[in-house]
C-alpha positions in Angstrom: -7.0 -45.4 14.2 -3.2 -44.5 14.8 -2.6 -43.6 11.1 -5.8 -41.5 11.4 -4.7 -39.6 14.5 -1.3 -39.2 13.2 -2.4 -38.0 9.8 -4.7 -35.3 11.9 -1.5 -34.0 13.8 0.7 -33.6 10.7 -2.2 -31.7 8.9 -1.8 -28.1 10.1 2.0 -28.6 9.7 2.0 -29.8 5.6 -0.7 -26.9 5.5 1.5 -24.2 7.1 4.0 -25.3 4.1 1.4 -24.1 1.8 0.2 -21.0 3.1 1.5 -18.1 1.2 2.9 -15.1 3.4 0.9 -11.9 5.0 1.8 -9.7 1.9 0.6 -10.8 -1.2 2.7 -10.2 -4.3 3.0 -11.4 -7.6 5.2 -13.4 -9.6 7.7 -10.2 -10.2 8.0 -9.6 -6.5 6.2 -6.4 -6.2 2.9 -5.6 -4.1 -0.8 -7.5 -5.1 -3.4 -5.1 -4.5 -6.1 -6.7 -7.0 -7.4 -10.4 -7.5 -7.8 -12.0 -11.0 -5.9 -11.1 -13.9 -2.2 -11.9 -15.2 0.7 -9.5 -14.0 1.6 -9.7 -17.1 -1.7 -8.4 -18.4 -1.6 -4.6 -20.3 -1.3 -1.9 -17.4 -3.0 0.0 -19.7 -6.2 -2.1 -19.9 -5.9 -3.2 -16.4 -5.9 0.7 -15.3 -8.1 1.7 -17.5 -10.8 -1.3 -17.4 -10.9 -0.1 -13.2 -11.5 3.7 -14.1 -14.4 2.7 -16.6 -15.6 0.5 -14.5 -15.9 2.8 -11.1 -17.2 5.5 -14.1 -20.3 3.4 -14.7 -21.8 5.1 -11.0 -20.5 8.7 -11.3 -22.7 11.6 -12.5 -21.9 13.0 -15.7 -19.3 15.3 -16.0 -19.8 18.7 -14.5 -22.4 17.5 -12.2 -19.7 16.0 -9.3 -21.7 18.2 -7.1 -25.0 16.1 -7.7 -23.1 12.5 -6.7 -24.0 10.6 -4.1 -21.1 8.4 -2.3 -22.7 5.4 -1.7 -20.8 2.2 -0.7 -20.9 0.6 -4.1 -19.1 3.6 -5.4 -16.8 3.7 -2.8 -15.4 -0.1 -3.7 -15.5 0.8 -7.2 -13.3 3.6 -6.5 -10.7 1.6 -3.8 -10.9 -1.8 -6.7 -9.3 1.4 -8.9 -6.7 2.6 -6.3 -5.9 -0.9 -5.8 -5.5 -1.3 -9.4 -3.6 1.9 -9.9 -0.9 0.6 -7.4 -0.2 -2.5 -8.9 0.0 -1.5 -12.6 0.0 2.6 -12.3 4.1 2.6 -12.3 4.0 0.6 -15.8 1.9 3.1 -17.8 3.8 5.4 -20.1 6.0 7.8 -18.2 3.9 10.9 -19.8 0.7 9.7 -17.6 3.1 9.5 -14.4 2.0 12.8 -12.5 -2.0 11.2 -13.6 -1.4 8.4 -12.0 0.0 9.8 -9.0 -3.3 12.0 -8.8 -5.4 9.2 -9.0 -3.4 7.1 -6.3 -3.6 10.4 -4.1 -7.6 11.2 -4.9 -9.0 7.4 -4.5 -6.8 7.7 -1.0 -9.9 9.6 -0.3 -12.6 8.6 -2.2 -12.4 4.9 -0.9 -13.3 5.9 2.7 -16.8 6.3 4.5 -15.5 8.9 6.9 -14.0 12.2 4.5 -16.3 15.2 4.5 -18.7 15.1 1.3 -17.3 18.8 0.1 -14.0 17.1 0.2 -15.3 14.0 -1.7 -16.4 16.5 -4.1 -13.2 18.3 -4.5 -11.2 14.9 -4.9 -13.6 13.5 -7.2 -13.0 16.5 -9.6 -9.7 16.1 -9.7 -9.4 12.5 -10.1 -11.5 12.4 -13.2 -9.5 14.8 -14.5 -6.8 12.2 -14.0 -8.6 9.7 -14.9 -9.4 11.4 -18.5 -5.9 11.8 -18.7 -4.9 8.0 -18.3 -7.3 6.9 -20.5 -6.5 9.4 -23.3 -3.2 8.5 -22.9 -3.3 4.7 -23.1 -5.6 4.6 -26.4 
C-alpha cells in the first residue's frame, strides 16, 4: 500500500517532466501552427494541399459574392492560415508578397464576427493569392 501511495505522489511530478511547453514548435525551433505532417515536408505541398483543400467549399470563381461563410469554411480557411505560417516563409521568394496576402486575408476569413461585405472583399483577394501560390509552386 506504501509503494502504491508513493507511486501516486511521484506521478504528476515524472509527468510534469514530460509535458511539452505552452508554445508548440517544431524540431527547427520555429512556431507549430498545424498537426500532422513532417517539418521537413515540401512547403510547397503543405501550402498548397491547405489552399485546395479550404477551395473544395468556395463558390466558383467570380461568384465570391454568392458564398456563404459557414463554420466549416471558416476552419478550412484558419487550417490554411495556420498552414501559411508555418511553411509560408519557405516558399520561393517570388510568392513572398502572396503569401503575405494570404496570412493577412485568412486573418479575417477565419473569424465568425467580420462583416460579410468585408468577408467578401477579403475572400477576393485571397484567392487571388492563393492562385498565385499555387501557380508558383507547380
Amino acid at each position: 500500500m506504501k509503494r502504491l501511495a508513493a507511486v501516486a505522489l511521484m506521478l504528476p511530478v515524472l509527468l510534469a517532466g514530460c509535458q511539452d511547453d505552452e508554445s508548440p514548435r517544431n524540431q527547427t525551433g520555429a512556431q507549430q501552427y498545424s498537426t500532422g505532417g513532417d517539418p521537413a515536408d515540401s512547403p510547397c505541398a503543405r501550402v498548397v494541399s491547405a489552399i485546395g483543400y479550404a477551395g473544395l467549399m468556395l463558390e466558383p470563381r467570380g461568384q465570391e459574392d454568392r458564398q456563404h461563410f459557414e463554420d466549416a469554411l471558416i476552419g478550412r480557411l484558419a487550417e490554411a492560415r495556420g498552414i501559411t505560417l508555418q511553411f509560408g516563409d519557405r516558399l520561393p521568394r517570388s510568392l513572398s508578397g502572396a503569401v503575405e496576402t494570404v496570412k493577412t486575408t485568412t486573418a479575417g476569413l477565419s473569424r465568425n464576427d467580420v462583416p460579410r461585405e468585408r468577408q467578401v472583399a477579403l475572400l477576393k483577394r485571397y484567392r487571388a493569392a492563393a492562385d498565385r501560390i499555387v501557380a508558383g509552386c507547380e
